[in-house]
C-alpha positions, 0 to 999 in steps of 0.5 A: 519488538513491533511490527514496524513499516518504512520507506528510505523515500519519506518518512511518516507523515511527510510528503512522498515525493514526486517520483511515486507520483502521477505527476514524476514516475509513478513508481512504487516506493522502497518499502522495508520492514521488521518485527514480524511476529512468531508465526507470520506465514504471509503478509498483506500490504495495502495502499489507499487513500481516504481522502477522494475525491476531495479532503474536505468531502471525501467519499471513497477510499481509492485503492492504490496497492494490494499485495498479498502472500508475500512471503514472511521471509522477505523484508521489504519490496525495492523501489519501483517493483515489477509484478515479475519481480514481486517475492515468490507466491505473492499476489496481487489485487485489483486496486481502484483503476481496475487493474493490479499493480501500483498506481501512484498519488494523484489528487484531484483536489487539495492535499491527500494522506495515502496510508501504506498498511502491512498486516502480518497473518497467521496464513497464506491466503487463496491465490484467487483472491488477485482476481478481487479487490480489497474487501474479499481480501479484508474478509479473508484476512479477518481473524488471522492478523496476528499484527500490523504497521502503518506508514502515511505519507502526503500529496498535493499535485503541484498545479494545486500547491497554492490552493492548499 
């Protein structure tokens, strides 16, 4: 079996709704996962968007989630987790507003893709990585991605619904 990743909020490539959203809660959405391949020792979850500023230019990639360590054991992460309740020995990265923690979609223009990423490693990495961003966590996680999932959802902002 694959390493599958998904969500009981939206499904791949749909909308994700408000709720997650800049515009509703702006919690972290319910995460689940199976098919962790033999010999996971942690995993990664990264939560990005390559689309900003604008879809039709983009320039960045914004970086919205970064967990690390989470252990193999866990299946998944309930909606709106805490930092506190995060899975013992995760960690968490600095994500673009330069802070940890989840920050939802938020697009300044037009529709978005925001890409929900879990790698499976043959490792656990360095607990200082949550001081850095995500390249330092690419290039520590270079070489021991034994699989990885993907998940995309979509947003616009609802003030710019009609301009899409």
């Amino acid at each position: 079996m694959a390493l599958v990743l998904k969500s009981d909020a939206f499904v791949d490539g749909s909308e994700i709704p408000r709720r997650y959203t800049c515009e509703g809660d702006d919690l972290s959405p319910p995460l689940a996962w199976e098919g962790l391949p033999k010999g996971t020792q942690s995993l990664v979850l990264i939560v990005d968007d390559p689309d900003a500023p604008d879809p039709a230019a983009p320039r960045m990639v914004w970086d919205h989630w970064i967990l690390y360590n989470i252990p193999a054991s866990c299946g998944g992460l309930p909606e709106a987790v805490a930092a506190a309740e995060l899975p013992e020995g995760a960690g968490a990265g600095i994500n673009s507003w330069g802070r940890t923690g989840y920050g939802g979609p938020c697009p300044p223009i037009g529709r978005h893709r925001y890409f929900h990423r879990l790698y499976a490693l043959d490792v656990c990495l360095p607990a200082e990585l949550g001081e850095t961003g995500k390249d330092d966590l690419l290039l520590a996680m270079e070489d021991h991605i034994l699989a990885h999932a993907e998940l995309v959802g979509t947003y616009v902002k609802e003030t710019l619904r009609e301009a899409v």
